[in-house]
C-alpha positions as CSV (number, residue, x, y, z in Angstrom):
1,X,0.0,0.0,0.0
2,X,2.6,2.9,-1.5
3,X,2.1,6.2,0.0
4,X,-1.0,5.0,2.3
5,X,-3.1,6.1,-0.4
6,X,-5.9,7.0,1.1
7,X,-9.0,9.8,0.4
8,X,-11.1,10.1,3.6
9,X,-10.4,12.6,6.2
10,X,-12.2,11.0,9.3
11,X,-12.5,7.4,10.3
12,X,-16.5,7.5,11.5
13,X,-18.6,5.1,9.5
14,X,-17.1,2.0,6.9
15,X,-20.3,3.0,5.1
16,X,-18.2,6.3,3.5
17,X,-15.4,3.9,2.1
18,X,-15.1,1.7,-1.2
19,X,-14.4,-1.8,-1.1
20,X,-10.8,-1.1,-2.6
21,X,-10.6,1.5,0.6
22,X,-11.1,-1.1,2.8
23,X,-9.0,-3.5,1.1
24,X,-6.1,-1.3,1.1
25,X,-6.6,-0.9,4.6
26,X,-6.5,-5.0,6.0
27,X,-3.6,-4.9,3.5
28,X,-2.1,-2.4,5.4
29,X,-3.0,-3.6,9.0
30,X,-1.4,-6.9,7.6
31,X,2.0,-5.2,6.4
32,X,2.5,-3.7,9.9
33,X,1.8,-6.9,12.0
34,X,4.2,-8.7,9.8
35,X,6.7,-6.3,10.1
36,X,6.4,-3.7,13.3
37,X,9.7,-2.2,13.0
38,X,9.3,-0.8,9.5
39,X,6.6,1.6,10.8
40,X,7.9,2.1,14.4
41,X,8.9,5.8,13.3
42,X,6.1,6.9,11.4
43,X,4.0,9.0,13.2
44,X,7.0,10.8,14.6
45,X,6.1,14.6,16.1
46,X,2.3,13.6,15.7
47,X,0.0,13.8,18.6
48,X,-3.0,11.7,18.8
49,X,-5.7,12.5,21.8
50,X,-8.4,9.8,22.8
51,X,-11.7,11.2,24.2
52,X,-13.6,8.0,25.8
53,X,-17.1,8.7,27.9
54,X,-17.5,5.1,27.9
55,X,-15.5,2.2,29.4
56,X,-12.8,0.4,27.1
57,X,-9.9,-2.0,27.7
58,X,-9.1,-3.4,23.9
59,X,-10.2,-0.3,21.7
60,X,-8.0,2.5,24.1
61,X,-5.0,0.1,24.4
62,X,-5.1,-0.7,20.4
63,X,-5.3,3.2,19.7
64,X,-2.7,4.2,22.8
65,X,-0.1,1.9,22.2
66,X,-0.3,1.6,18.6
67,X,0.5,5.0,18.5
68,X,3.3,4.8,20.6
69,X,4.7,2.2,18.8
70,X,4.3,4.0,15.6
71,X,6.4,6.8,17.2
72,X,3.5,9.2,18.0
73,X,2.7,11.2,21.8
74,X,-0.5,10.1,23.2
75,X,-2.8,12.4,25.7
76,X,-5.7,10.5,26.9
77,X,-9.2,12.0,28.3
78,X,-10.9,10.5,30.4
79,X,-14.7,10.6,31.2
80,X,-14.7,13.2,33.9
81,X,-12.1,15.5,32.2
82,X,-14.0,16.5,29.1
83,X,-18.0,15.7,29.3
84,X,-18.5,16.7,25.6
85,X,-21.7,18.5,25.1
86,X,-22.1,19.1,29.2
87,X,-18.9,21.0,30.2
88,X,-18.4,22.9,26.7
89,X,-19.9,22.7,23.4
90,X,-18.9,19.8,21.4
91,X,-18.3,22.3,18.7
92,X,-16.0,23.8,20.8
93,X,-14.0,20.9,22.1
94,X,-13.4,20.1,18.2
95,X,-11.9,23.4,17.3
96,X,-9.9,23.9,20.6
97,X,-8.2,20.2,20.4
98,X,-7.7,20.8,16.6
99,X,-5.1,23.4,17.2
100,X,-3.1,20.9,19.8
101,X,-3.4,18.0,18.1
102,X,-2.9,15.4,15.0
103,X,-6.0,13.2,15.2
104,X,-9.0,13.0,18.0
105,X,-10.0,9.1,18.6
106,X,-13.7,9.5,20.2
107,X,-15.9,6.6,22.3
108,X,-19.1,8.0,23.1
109,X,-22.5,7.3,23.1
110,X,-24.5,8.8,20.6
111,X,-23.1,8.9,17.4
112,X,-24.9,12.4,16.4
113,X,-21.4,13.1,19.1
114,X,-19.0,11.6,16.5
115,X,-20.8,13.4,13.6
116,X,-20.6,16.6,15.3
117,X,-17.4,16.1,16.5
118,X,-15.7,15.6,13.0
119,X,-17.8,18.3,11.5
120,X,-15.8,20.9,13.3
121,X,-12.7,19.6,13.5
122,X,-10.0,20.4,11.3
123,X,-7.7,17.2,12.1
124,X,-8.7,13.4,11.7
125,X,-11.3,12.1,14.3
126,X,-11.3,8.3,15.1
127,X,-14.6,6.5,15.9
128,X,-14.1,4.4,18.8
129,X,-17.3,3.1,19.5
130,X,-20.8,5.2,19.4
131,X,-24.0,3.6,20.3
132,X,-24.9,3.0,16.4
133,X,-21.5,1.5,15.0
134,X,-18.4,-0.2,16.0
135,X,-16.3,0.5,12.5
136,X,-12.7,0.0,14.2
137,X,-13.8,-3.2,15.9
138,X,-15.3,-4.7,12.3
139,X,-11.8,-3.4,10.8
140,X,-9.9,-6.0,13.3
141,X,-12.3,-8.4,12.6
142,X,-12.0,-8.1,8.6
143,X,-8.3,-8.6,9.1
144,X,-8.3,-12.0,11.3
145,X,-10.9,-13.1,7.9
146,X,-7.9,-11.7,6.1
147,X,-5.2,-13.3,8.1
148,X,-6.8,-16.9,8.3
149,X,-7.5,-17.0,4.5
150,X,-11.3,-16.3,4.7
151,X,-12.7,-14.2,1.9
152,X,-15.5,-12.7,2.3
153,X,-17.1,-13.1,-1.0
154,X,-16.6,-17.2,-0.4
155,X,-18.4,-17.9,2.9
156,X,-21.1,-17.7,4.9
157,X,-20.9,-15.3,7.7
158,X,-23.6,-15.1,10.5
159,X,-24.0,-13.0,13.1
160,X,-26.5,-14.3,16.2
161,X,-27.5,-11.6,18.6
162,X,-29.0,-8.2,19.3
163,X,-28.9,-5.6,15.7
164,X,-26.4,-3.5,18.0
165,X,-23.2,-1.0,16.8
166,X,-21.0,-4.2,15.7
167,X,-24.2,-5.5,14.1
168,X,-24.4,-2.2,12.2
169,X,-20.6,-2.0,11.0
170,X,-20.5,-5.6,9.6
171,X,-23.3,-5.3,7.5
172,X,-21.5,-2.5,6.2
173,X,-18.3,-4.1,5.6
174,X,-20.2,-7.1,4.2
175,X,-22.2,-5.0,2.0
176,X,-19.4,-2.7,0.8
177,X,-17.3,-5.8,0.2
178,X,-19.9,-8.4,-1.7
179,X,-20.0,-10.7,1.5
180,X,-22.9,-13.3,2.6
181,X,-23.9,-12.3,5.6
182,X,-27.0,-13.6,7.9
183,X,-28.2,-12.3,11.0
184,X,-30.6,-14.2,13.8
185,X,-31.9,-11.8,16.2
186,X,-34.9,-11.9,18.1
187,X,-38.1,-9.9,17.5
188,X,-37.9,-6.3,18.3
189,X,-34.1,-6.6,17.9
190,X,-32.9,-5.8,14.3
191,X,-30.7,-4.1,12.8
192,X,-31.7,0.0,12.7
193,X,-33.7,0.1,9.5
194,X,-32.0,3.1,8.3
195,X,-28.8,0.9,8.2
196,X,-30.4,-1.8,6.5
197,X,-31.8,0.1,4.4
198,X,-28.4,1.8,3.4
199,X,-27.1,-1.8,3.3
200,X,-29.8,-3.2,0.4
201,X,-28.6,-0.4,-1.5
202,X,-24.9,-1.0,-1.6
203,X,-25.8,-4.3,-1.7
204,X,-27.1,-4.5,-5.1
205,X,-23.7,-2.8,-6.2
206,X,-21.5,-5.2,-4.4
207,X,-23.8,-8.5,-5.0
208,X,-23.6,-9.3,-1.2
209,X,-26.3,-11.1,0.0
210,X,-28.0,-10.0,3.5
211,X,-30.6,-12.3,5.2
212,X,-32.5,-11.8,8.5
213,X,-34.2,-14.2,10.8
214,X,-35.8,-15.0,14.0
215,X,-34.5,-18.7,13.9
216,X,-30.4,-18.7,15.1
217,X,-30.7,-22.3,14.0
218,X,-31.7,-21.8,10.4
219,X,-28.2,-19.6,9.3
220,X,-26.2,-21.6,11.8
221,X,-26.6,-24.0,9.0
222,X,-23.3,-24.4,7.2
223,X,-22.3,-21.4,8.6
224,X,-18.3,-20.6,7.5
225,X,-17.7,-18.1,10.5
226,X,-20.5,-17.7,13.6
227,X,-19.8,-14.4,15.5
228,X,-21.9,-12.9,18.5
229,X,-21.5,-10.1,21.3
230,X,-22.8,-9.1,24.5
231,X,-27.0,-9.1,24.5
232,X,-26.8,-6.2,26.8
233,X,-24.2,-3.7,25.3
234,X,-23.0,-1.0,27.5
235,X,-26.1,1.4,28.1
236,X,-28.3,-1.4,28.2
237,X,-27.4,-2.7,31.5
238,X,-30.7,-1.8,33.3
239,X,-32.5,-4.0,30.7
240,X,-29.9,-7.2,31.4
241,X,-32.3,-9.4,32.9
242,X,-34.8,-9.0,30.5
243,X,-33.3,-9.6,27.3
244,X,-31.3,-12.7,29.0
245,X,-35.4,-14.2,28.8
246,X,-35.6,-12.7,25.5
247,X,-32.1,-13.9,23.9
248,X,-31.9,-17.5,25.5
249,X,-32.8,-19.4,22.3
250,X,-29.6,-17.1,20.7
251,X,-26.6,-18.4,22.3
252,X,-23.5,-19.8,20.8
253,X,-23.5,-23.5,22.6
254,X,-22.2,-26.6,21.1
255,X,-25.4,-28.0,19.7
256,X,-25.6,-24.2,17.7
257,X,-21.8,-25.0,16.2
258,X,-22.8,-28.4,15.7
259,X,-24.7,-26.8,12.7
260,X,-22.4,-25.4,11.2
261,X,-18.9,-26.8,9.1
262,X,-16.5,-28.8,10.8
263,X,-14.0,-25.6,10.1
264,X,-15.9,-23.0,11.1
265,X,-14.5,-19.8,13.2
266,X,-16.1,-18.4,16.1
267,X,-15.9,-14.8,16.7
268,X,-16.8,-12.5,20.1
269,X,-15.9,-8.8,20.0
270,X,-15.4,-9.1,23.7
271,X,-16.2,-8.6,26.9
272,X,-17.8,-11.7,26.9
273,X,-20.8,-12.9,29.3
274,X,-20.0,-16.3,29.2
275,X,-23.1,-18.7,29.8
276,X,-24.8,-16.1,28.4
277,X,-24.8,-15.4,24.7
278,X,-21.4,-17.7,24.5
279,X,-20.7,-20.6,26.9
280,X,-17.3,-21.7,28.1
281,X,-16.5,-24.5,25.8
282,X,-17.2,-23.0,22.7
283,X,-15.2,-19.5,23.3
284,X,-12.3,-22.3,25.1
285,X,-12.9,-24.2,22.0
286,X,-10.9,-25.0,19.2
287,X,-12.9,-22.9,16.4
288,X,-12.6,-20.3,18.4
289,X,-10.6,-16.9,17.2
290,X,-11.5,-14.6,19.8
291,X,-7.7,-13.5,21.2
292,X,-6.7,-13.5,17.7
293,X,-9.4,-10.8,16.9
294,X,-8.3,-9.1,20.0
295,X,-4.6,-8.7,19.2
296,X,-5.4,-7.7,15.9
297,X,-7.6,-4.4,17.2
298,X,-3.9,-3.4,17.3
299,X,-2.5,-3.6,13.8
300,X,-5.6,-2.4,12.5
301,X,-5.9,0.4,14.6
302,X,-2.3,1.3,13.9
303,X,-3.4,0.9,10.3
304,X,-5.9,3.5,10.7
305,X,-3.6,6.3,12.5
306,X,-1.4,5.5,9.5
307,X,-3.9,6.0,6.9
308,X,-4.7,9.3,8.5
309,X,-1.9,10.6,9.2
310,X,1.4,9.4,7.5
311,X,3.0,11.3,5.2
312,X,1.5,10.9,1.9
């Protein structure tokens, strides 16, 4: 990937990139796991700030130490320091940290935040979660598809869960990219319509396929990679014992991955409520990816702060 060649300012949605954008970006992410040292130097004299309201243990380590090791200074924010749109304008945080630093990686809630927040700012800004996608999460995954020789155009990928922010981002990805992607979710808990029906529409450019259900069994079915995530994501805590009534019939067991081929990959976003929409054995199993995924939030996200902000 010469040069990084890249034409987006901001890393908010996948939904604003081509499929050969986010090719060029697992090939990237790839390059720089295989060989750390060549990029250690990089982002030399650049400054990268991280703005998290919400909790975080893979996405701030991937974004604060993979700067580091590409050579930039990291100042991190945390919750109580900032309080975008209570303490000042978001407006006005944008503008102010624009004239300290290179690139602005934000986890909030609502993702009108991350719009806002890269609308007035004049340096890169970083999505790090919002309430309606995950995009740096889905990156990571793409690239452990990548790395373990799974193209997307060739399998069946299903997602079995709650139509949440990582649910969002890899219909995108799979959508952008020509991919096969099912979903099982129960009633009341699809996808946003909006994103789907963004999704139908790059889908007919793409030829990827997208197919919902009610029954987890049906698309476990042959099933080339089964991923899930946390039925009550963060925000959603007060309504925990409810949807674990509502989502029983959704968990990743062994009988579920018995329907599926003998090969197939397991995938978990992480944290995990194990016994709840995963059990033990099956994220301790031997399909299982899970810490691969994890470590490679990493390289991609050192992939991304490249993109931005390496010389072109």
């Amino acid at each position: 990937m010469r040069g990084y060649k890249y034409n987006m300012k901001h890393f908010t949605s996948l939904k604003y990139f081509s499929g050969k954008q986010i090719k060029a970006l697992l090939e990237l992410a790839l390059k720089v796991k295989k060989r750390p040292s060549v990029y250690k130097s990089k982002l030399k004299n650049k400054y990268v700030g991280l703005i998290f309201q919400k909790p975080s243990l893979r996405t701030k380590t991937s974004f604060y130490v993979g700067a580091l090791q590409l050579g930039a200074q990291v100042v991190y924010y945390a919750p109580d320091e900032v309080k975008i749109g209570e303490r000042e304008k978001i407006s006005d945080v944008a503008r102010t940290l624009s004239g300290y630093l290179d690139s602005i990686v934000v986890r909030t809630f609502s993702h009108k935040v991350i719009e806002e927040f890269a609308q007035n700012s004049a340096v890169a800004v970083i999505n790090a979660l919002s309430n309606l996608l995950h995009p740096s999460q889905v990156l990571g995954d793409l690239m452990t598809l990548a790395e373990l020789k799974k193209d997307v155009k060739k399998i069946k990928f299903t997602y079995i869960g709650d139509g949440n922010n990582v649910c969002h981002s890899l219909l995108y990805a799979f959508s952008i990219l020509g991919g096969n992607i099912c979903i099982a979710h129960p009633c009341g808990y699809n996808p946003q319509d909006q994103v789907l029906e963004e999704c139908y529409k790059l889908a007919k450019k793409s030829g990827a396929k997208i197919s919902l259900t009610n029954e987890p069994a049906d698309v476990a079915k042959e099933a080339d990679v089964l991923y899930t995530d946390v039925w009550s994501s963060m925000g959603k805590e007060s309504e925990r014992e409810q949807r674990r009534k509502i989502f029983r019939d959704f968990q990743i067991n062994e009988e579920l991955l018995a329907l599926a081929k003998k090969d197939c990959l397991v995938m978990h976003c992480l944290p995990a409520h194990r016994g709840e929409e995963i059990t033990d054995s099956v994220i301790d199993g031997k399909n299982a990816v899970v810490f691969l995924q994890a470590e490679n939030r990493l390289h991609s996200a050192k992939a991304i702060l490249l993109s931005l902000l390496a010389p072109k």
